[in-house]
C-alpha positions, 0 to 999 in steps of 0.5 A, a space after each residue: 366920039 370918032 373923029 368921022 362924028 362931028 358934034 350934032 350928027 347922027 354918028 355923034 350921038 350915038 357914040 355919046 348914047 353908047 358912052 352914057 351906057 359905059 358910065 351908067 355901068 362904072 356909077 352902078 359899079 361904085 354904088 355897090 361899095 358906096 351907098 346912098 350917094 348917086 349924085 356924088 358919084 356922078 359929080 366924081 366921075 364927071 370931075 375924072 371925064 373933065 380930066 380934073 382933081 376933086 377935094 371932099 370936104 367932110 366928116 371922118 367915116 362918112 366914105 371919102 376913102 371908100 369912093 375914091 379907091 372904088 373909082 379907081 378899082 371899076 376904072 381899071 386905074 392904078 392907085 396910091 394913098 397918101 396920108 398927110 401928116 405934119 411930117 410928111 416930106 415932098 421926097 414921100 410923096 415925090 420919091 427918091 434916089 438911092 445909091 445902088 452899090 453893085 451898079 455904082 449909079 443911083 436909082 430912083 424909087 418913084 413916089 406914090 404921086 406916080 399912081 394914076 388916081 392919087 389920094 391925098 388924105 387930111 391934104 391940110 395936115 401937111 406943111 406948105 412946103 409939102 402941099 406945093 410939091 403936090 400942087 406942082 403935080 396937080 398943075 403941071 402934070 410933072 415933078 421935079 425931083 433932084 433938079 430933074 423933070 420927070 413926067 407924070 403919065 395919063 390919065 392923072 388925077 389926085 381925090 384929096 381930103 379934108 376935114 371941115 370941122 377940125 382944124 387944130 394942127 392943120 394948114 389952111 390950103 392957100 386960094 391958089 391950091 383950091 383953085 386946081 380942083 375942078 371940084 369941091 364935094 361933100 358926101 354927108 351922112 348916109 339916107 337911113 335906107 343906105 345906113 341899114 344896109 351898111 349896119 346889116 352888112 357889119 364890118 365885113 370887107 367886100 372883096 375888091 371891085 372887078 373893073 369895068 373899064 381900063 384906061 384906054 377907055 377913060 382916055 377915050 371919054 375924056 376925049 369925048 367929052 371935051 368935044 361935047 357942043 356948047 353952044 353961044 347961048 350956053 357959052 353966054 350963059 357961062 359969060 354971065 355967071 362968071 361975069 356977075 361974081 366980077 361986077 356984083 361986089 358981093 364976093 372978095 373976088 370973081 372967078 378967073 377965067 381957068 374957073 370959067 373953063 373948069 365949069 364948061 368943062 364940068 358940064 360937057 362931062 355931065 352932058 357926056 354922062 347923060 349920053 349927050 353930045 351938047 351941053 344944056 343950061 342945066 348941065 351947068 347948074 348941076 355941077 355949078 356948086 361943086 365948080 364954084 363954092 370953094 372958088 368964092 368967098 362972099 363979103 357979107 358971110 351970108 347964109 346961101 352958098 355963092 352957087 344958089 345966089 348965082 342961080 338967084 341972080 343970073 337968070 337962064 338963057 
């Protein structure tokens, strides 16, 4: 949105609609390498909008490194792989000095962490003390390596994985490193249609994606859509959600307010994809799961997941 746009105004929604085109162009870009999957790629992307991390949960081989490298090809972003192992050291994620003899001085050799789309794959196979240096990376948008700050540049955002099935040799990602991901998706299996395609097409490699945006227009939509309008009846709505998992008694423990901030900012992205410059109810029921459901633990291990029983229980403004 230009700053003359004020939210609601003819100007604003406009540049919102034109905006809404750009994305629907970076979703059919990353459609073509990851099939059959159009609501996850939207909530991936809105999770990138809302200037957010994003953790899927899932299966090996379902396409979790497929969607992350293609998000960084159509948005023009530099990316880096960080494959988590027992081994792995806070210096091979954050970098490291070396001792150059010809100019008698140390140089630092930046980490992958310096990448602006960062994928931290198996994150919980790494040790604790491994996670926390990401952990300070994904928090503070900074390192600190040998004593000495070091800034990360913009956009920032880490895409880590994990497998919900194997747990042998892993380290359960602590409530604190959970909290710092916007959002939490799986992909599944493919619909039958999607998994054709992919058996049709064989083992063949795809040649990279052309991008379709850069980084100043990421930096551009972000900006967008943290002015998308919510207003009081939406925000109310928020209130109530975040206020239920606090009084029902039902969950170990209720939302913090950074959850209620994660899941406004969620839907302004999700609005901003529609070409929208104002957030409706169902803005934040759509990414409700995503937003809540690693954020919550229910103390009678029921059936439905904490997303479904707030939509049961609080009712739509």
């Amino acid at each position: 949105m230009t700053p003359s746009a004020s939210a609601g105004s003819p100007a604003a929604r406009a540049a919102d609609t034109a905006i809404g085109a750009e994305l629907a162009d970076v979703q059919r870009a990353v459609a073509s390498r990851v099939f059959g999957k159009a609501e996850r790629i939207r909530l991936a992307l809105a999770c990138l909008l809302a200037d957010g991390h994003l953790l899927i949960e899932d299966v090996p081989g379902v396409g979790k490194t497929t969607l992350a490298h293609s998000l960084a090809q159509a948005l023009g972003l530099t990316f880096s792989r960080i494959q988590f192992t027992s081994d792995l050291m806070p210096s091979d994620i954050l970098g490291v000095s070396v001792y150059d003899r010809n100019a008698a001085a140390f140089h630092f050799n930046a980490g992958p962490i310096f990448a602006q789309l960062v994928l931290a794959d198996e994150v919980n196979r790494a040790s604790p003390r491994t996670q926390s240096a990401l952990l300070e990376a994904m928090a503070e948008r900074q390192v600190t390596i040998e004593g000495r700050t070091r800034t990360l540049g913009t956009p920032f955002a880490v895409i880590a994985t994990q497998n919900p099935v194997d747990h042998s040799g892993t380290f359960a990602l602590p409530d604190s490193q959970l909290d710092r991901f916007l959002m939490r998706i799986d992909l599944g299996y493919p619909p039958d249609s999607a998994e054709r395609r992919l058996l049709a097409e064989g083992s063949r490699r795809p040649p990279p994606l052309a991008p379709v945006a850069d980084t100043a227009a990421l930096l551009r939509w972000q900006q967008a859509a943290a002015a998308v309008h919510t207003r009081d009846a939406v925000i109310d709505y928020l209130l109530q959600l975040v206020g239920f998992t606090r009084r029902s008694g039902v969950f170990e423990q209720g939302l913090s307010p950074r959850a209620g901030l994660a899941l406004r900012r969620a839907a302004q992205a999700w609005a901003l994809i529609d070409g929208r410059d104002f957030v409706m109810p169902e803005d934040v029921q759509a990414v409700l799961p995503a937003v809540v459901d690693h954020r919550l633990t229910r103390r009678d291990a029921g059936d439905s997941r904490a997303s479904a029983l707030l939509r049961e229980q609080v009712g739509v403004i």
